[in-house]
N, C-alpha and C positions, 0 to 999 in steps of 0.2 A: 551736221556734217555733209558738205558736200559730195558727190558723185567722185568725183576727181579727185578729195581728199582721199576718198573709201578705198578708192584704187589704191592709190600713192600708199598705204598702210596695209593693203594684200600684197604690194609688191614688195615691201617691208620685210613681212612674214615670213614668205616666199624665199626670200634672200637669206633670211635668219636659218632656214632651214636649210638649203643649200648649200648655203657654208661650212657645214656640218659634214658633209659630203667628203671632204677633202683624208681629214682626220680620219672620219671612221672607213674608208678609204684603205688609208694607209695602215690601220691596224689589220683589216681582212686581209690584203695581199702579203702579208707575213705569214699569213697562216693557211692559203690560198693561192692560186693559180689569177691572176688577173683577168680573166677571162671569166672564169668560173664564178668571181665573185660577181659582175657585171650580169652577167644567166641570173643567179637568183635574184638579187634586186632588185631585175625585170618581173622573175617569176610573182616578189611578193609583190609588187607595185601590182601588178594585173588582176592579186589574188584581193586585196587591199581596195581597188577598187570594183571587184566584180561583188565585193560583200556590201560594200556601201550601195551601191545599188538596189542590192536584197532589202535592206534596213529600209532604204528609200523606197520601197514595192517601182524599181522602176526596169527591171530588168528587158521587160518589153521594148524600150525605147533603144537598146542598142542594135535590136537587127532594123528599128525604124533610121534611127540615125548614120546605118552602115548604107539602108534603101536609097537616101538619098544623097549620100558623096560616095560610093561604093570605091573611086579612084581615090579622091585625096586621102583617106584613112591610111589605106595602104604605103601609099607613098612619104605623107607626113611622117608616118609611125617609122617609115626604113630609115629614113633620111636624118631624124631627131631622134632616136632612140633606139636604132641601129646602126646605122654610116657612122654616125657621131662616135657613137659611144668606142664604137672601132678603132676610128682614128684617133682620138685622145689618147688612147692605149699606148697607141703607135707610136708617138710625140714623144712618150717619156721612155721610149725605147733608143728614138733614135737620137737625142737632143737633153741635156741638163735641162732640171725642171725651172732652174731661174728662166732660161729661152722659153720655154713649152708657156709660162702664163702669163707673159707676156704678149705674146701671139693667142693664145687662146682669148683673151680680153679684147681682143680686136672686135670680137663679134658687136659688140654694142655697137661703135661707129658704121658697122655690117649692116645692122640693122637699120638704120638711118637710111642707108643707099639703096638697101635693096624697097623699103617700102615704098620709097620717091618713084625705083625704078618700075618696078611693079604693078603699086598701085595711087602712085601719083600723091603721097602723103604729103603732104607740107609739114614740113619742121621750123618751128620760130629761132630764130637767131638767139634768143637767151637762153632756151633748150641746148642748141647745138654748142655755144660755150661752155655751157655746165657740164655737158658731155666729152670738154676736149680736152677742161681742168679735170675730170676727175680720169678719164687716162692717163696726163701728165701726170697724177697721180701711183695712177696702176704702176707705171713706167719708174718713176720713182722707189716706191715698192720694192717690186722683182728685183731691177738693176740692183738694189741692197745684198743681195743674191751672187753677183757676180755673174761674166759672162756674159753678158748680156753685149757689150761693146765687140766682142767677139762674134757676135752675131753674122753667120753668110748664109747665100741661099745654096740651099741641101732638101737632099729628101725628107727629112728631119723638117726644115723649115715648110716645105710647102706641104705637108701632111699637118702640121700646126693651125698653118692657116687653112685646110680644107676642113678641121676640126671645127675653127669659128666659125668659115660660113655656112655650113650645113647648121649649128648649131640657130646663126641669126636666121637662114632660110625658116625655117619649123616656127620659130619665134614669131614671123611674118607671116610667115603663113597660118597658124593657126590662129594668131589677132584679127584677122581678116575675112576669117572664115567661119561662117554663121550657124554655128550647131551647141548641143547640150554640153555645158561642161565636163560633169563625170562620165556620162554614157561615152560622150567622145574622149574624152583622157583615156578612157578603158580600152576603146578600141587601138589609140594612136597604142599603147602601151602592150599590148595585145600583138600588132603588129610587128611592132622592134620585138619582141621576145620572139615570133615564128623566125624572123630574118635570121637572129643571133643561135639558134635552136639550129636551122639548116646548117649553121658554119661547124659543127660537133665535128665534121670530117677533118677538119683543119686545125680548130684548136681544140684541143682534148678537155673534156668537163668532168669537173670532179662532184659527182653526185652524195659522194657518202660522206659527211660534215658530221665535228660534234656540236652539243649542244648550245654552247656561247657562242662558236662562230654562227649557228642558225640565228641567233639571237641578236646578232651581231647584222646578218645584212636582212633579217627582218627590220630591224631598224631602218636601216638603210632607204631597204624598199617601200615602206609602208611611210617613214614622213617626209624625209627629203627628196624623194620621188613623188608618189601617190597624192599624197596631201598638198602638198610644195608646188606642186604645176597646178593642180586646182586650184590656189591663190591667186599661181601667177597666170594664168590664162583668164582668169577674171581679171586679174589687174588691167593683164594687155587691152582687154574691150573696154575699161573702163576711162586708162590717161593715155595721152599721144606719146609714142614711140620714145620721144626723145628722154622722156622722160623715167620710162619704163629703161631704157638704156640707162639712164643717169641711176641708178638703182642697182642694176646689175652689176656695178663697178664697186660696192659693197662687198660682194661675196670672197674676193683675193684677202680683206679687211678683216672679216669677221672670221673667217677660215685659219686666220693664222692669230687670232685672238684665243680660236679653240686649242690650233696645235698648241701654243704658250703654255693656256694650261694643263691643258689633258697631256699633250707628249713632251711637254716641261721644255721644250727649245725657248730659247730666248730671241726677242726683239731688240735690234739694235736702232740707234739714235736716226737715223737716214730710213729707215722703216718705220719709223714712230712719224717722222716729215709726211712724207708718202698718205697714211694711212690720213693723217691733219688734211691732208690738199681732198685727198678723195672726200674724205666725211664733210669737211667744206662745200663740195660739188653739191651733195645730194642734200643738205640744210638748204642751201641755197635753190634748189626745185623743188622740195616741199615745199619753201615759202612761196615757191611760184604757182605749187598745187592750190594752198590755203586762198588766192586770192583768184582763181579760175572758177 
């Protein structure tokens, strides 16, 4: 198994878990504050990796790893797992969620641009088509949703798109940037939780939960957080961007695979299309993976 397979299959993973996200999502905020649930998630993601560390006797490595980026931690952690998490919030306040992920999904082609612009990434041209088919995909998708032809630009829409590109920024940025995986997950996750912790003056946090909903965004926070960026931040060092992009366009697929069965909504025939075009995109870059 090649390198670039290994990747291509943590991004996989990654995604698989991710998509999971949406659902269990949507079951906390019924019983929760939007906000609220977004604080513990952070909470147990932090808690979740400060234990794996323990396990791993590496505890020592995150005041080494803080020693030497002392900036970017800070800033990656506000930016992907504070700003971000903000503004998504925001999106589906101000804007139908058919609009919200379709804009949200933007980030992939985001990420393309910004590592060109950045840090001078090249992207191959068979990359960047599998990346354009599996948006036309995404696109396909959501519009199944409705609204989406309705689409103007509103506060609503540019909070959408400042959701993506803070979300590709963090993406790029932490591919590019040469530290320990978990030590550093710990700390980026560490940081979005002090951001989101300062905002208690503004949106009110509901501290006293029962026991399933605890049970509930420990889920949350400990796979599709904690573990879930661990895959995918290996993946990111491991395949080139575009690739890594071609992947993430997964998670709208498998996300609404979950709601089907878990919250019994049905898929209809133009989202079943959709879902074909995307899974197409990314068969079609793994086989690009297998021969790298």
């Amino acid at each position: 198994m090649t390198e670039s397979f290994k990747g291509t299959l943590y991004a996989l993973l990654a995604v698989a878990m991710f998509a999971t996200l949406g659902t269990g999502f949507k079951m906390a905020v019924t019983r929760m504050s939007s906000f609220s649930v977004v604080v513990w998630i952070a909470i147990w993601a932090t808690l979740a990796l400060f234990f794996i560390l323990i396990r791993e006797r590496r505890v020592g490595a995150i005041v080494s790893e803080f020693r030497q980026r002392p900036f970017f931690f800070p800033v990656a952690g506000i930016i992907g797992l504070g700003v971000q998490q903000l503004l998504c919030l925001k999106t589906y306040e101000y804007i139908p969620a058919s609009q919200a992920v379709i804009l949200h999904y933007t980030y992939p082609l985001m990420m393309l641009l910004l590592s060109w612009l950045f840090f001078r990434e090249k992207t191959g041209l068979w990359a960047l088509c599998c990346v354009a088919l599996g948006f036309a995909g995404v696109f396909v998708l959501v519009s199944a949703g409705g609204g989406v032809g309705d689409l103007q630009l509103s506060i609503g829409v540019a909070v959408a798109l400042g959701t993506a590109f803070s979300f590709a920024l963090f993406c790029v940025l932490i591919k590019h940037a040469d530290f320990s995986v978990t030590p550093g997950m710990f700390l980026l996750n560490l940081f979005g939780l002090l951001f989101l912790l300062c905002l208690q003056p503004v949106y009110p946090m509901q501290w006293s939960v029962s026991g399933t909903d605890l049970l509930l965004v420990a889920y949350l926070g400990i796979f599709p957080t904690a573990v879930a960026f661990i895959l995918w931040n290996k993946a990111l060092r491991m395949i080139p961007t575009g690739r890594s992009s071609n992947c993430a366009l997964l998670v709208p697929i498998l996300s609404l695979v979950f709601i089907t069965v878990i919250l019994k909504e049905q898929i209809t025939l133009i989202q079943a299309v959709g879902m074909s075009i995307v899974l197409l995109s990314v068969f079609l870059n793994v086989r690009l993976a297998g021969r790298s």
